[in-house]
Backbone as numpy.savetxt, mean C-alpha at the origin, in Angstrom:
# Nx Ny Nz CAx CAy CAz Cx Cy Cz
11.37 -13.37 4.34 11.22 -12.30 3.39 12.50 -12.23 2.57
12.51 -12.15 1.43 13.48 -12.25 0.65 13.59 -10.73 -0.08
15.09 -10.05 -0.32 14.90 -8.87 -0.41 15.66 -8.41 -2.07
15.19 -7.34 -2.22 15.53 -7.06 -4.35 16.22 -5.56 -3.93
17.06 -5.80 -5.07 16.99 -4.55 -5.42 16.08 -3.48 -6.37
15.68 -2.53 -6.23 14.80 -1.96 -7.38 15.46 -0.50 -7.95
15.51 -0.60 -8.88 16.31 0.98 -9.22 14.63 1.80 -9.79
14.43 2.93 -9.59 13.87 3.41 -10.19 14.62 4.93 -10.42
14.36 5.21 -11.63 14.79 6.78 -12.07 16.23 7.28 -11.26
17.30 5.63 -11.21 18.64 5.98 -11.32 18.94 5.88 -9.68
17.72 5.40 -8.72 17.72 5.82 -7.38 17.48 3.94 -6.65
18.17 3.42 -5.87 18.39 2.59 -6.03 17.59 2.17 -4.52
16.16 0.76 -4.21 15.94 0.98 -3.16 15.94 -0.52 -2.57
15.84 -0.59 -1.38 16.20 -2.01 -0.77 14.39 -2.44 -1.00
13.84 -3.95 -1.79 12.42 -4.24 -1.17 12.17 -5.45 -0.63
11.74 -5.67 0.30 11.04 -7.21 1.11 10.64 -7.39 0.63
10.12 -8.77 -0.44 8.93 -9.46 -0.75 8.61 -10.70 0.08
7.64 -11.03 0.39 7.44 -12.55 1.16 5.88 -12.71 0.45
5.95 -13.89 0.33 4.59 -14.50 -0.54 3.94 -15.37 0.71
2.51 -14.82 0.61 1.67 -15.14 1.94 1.24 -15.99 1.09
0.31 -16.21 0.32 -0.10 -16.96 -0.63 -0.55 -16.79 -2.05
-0.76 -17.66 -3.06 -1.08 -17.24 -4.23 -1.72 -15.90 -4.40
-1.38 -14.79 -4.64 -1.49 -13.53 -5.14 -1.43 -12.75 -4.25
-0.87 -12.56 -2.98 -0.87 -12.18 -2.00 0.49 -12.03 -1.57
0.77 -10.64 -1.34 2.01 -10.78 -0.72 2.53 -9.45 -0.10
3.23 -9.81 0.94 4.13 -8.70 2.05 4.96 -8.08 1.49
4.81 -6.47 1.12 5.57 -5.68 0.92 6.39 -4.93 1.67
7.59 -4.68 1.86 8.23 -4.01 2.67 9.27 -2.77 2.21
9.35 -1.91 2.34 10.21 -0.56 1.65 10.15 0.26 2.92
11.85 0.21 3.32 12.27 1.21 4.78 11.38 0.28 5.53
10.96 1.11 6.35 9.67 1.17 7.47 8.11 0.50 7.29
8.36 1.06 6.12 6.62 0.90 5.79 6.60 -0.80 5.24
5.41 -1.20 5.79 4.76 -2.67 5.44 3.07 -2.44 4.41
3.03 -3.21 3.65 1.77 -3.48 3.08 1.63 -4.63 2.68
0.20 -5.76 2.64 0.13 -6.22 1.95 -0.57 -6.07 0.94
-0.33 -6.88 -0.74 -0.27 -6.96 -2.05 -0.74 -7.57 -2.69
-2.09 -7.36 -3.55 -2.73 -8.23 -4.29 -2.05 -8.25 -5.35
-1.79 -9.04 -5.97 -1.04 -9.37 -7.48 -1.76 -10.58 -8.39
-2.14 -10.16 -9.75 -2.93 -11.27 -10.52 -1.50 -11.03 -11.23
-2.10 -12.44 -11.90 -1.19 -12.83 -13.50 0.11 -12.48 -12.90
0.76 -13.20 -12.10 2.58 -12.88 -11.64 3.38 -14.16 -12.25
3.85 -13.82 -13.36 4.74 -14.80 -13.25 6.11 -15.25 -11.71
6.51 -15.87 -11.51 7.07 -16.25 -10.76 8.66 -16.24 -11.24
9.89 -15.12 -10.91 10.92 -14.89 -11.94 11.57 -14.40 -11.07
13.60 -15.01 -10.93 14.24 -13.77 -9.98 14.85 -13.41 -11.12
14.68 -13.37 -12.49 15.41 -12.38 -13.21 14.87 -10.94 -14.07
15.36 -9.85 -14.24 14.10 -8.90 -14.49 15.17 -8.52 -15.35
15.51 -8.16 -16.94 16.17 -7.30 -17.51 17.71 -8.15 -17.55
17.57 -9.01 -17.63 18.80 -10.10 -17.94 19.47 -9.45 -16.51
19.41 -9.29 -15.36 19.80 -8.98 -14.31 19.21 -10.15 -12.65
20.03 -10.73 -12.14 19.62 -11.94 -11.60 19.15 -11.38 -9.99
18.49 -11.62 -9.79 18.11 -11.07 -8.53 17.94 -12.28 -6.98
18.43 -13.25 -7.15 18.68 -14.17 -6.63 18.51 -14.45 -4.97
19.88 -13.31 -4.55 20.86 -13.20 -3.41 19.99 -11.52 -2.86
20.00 -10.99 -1.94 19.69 -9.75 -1.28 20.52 -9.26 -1.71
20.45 -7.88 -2.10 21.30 -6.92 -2.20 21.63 -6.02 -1.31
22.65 -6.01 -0.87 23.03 -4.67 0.25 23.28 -3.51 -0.58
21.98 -2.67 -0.25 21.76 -1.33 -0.96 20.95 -0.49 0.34
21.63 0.69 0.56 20.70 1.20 1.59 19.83 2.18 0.94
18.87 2.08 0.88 17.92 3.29 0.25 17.64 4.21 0.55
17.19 5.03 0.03 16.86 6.56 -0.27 15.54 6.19 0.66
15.21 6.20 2.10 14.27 5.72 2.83 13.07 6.76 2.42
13.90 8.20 2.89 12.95 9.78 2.70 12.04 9.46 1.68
12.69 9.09 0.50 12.47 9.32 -1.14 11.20 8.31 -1.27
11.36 7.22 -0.23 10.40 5.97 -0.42 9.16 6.40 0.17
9.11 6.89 1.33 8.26 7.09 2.51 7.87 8.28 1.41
8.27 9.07 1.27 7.23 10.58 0.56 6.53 10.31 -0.34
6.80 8.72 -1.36 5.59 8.68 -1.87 4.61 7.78 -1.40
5.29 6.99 -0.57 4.38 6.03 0.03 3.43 6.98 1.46
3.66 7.66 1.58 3.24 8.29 3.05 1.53 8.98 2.85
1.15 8.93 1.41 0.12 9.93 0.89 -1.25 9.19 0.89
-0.95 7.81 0.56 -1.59 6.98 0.56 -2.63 6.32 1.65
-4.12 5.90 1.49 -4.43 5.03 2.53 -5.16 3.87 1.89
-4.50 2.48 2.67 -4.67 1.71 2.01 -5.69 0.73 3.28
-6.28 0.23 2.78 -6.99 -0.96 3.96 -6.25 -2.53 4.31
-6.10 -2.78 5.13 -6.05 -3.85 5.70 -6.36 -5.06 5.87
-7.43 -4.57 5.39 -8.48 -5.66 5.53 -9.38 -6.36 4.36
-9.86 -6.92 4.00 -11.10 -6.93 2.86 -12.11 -6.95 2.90
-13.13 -6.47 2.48 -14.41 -6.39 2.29 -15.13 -5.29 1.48
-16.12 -4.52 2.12 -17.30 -3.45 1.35 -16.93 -2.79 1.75
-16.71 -1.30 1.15 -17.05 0.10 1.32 -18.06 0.37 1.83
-18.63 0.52 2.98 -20.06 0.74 3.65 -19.95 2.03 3.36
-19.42 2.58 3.99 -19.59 4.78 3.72 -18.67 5.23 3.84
-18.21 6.54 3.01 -17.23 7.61 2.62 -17.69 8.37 3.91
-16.69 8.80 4.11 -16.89 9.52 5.49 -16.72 11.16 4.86
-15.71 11.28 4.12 -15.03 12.63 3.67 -15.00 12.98 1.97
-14.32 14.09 1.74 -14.67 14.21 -0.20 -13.47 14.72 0.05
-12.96 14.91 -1.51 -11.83 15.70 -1.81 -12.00 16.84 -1.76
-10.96 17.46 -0.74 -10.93 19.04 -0.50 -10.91 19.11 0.98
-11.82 17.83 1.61 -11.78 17.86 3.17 -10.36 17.81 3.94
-10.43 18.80 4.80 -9.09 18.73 5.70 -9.23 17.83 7.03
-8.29 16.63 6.69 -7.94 15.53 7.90 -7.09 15.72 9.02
-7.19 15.21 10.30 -6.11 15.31 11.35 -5.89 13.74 11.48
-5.08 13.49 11.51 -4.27 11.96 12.43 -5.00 11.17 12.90
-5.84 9.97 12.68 -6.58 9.50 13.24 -8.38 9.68 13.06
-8.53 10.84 12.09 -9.90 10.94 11.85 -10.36 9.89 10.74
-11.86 9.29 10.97 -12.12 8.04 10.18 -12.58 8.54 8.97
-11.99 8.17 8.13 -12.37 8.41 6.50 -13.27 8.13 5.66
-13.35 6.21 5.87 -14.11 5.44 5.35 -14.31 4.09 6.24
-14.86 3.78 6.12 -16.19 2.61 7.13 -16.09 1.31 6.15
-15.43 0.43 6.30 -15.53 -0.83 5.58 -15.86 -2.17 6.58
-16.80 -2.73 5.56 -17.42 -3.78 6.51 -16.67 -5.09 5.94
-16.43 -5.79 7.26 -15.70 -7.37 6.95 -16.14 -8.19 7.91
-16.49 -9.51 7.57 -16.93 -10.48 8.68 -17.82 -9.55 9.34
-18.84 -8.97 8.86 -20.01 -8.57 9.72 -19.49 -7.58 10.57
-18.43 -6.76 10.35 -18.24 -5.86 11.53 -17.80 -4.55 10.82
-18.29 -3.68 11.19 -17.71 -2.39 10.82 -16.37 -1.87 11.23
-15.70 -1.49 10.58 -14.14 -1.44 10.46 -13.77 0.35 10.44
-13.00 1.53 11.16 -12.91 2.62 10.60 -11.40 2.60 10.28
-11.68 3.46 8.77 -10.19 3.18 8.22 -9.84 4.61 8.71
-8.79 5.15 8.83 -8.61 6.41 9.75 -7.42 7.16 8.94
-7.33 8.12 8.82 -6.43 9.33 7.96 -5.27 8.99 8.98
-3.93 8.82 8.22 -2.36 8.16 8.68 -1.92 9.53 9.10
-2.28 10.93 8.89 -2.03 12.29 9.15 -2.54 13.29 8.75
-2.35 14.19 9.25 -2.43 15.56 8.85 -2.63 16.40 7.67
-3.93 16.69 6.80 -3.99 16.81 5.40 -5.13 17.33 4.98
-4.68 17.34 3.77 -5.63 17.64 2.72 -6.57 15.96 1.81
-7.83 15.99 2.48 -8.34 14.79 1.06 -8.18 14.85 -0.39
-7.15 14.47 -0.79 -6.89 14.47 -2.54 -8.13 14.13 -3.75
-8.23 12.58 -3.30 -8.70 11.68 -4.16 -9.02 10.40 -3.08
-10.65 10.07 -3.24 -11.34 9.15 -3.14 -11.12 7.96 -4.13
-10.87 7.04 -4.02 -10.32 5.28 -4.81 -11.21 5.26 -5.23
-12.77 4.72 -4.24 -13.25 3.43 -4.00 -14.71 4.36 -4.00
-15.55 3.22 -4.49 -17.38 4.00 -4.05 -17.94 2.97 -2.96
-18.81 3.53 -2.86 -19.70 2.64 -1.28 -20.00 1.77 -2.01
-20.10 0.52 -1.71 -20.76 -1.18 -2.02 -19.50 -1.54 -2.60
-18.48 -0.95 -3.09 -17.73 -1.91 -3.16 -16.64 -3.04 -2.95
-16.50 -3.54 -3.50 -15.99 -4.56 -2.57 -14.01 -4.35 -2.93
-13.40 -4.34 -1.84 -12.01 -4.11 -1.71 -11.47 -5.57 -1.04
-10.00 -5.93 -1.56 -9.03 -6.34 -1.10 -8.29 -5.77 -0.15
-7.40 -6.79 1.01 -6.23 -5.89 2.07 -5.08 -5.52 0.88
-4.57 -4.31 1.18 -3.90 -3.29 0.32 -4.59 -2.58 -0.61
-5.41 -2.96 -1.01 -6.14 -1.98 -1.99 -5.83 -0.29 -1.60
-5.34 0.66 -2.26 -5.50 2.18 -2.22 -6.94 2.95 -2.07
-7.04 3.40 -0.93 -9.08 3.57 -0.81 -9.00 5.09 -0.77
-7.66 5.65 -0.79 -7.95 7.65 -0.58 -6.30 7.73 -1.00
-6.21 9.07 -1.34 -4.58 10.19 -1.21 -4.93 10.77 -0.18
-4.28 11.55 1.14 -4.45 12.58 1.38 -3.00 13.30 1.45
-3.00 14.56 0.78 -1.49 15.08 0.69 -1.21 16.07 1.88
């Protein structure tokens, strides 16, 4: 895994990238892991006449990363949306199944990461998702 620096809005954060394969790839920020569909990527370590080469030793704002990443539920896996389990407005606990996605013939439950409120539904039933794809918010 090879690691960047990323500044956003003056706040500076450490990120893993590792390339699983063509458009595909391991995200890493703090703690949290995802993988990453990416079309049309050019292939570049320079962004803004700034060389990104070498890792940067930057310790990040972990809190700052995780609070927006923490809202999110993303799948794992790929395949169909078989069924919405919940709507926006529904209140989740830790572990309750959200949405039902089918892969390789097997039913899959994608499960609420915590404690919440359902925001926003992604995805409709039949369709078809990538691993990482965003399938709910719950705040």
């Amino acid at each position: 895994m090879k690691f960047y620096r990323i500044r956003i809005d003056g706040t500076d954060f450490k990120v893993g990238i590792e390339k699983l394969r063509e458009g595909l790839y391991r995200v890493k920020v703090g703690e949290k892991e995802a993988e990453v569909v990416v079309e049309d990527i050019q292939e570049r370590t320079e962004f803004a006449g700034q060389s990104f080469e070498e890792p940067v030793p930057v310790t990040p704002t972990e809190s700052s990363v995780k609070e927006e990443l923490k809202d999110v539920v993303t799948s794992m896996l790929p395949g169909v949306v078989l069924k919405i389990l919940v709507k926006p407005g529904d209140r989740v606990q830790a572990g309750d199944p959200i949405i039902i996605v089918e892969s390789m013939k097997m039913e899959n439950e994608i499960v609420s990461h915590k404690d919440g409120v359902v925001s926003e539904i992604l995805v409709k039933e039949g369709q078809r998702i990538e691993a990482g794809d965003v399938l709910a918010v719950i705040e």
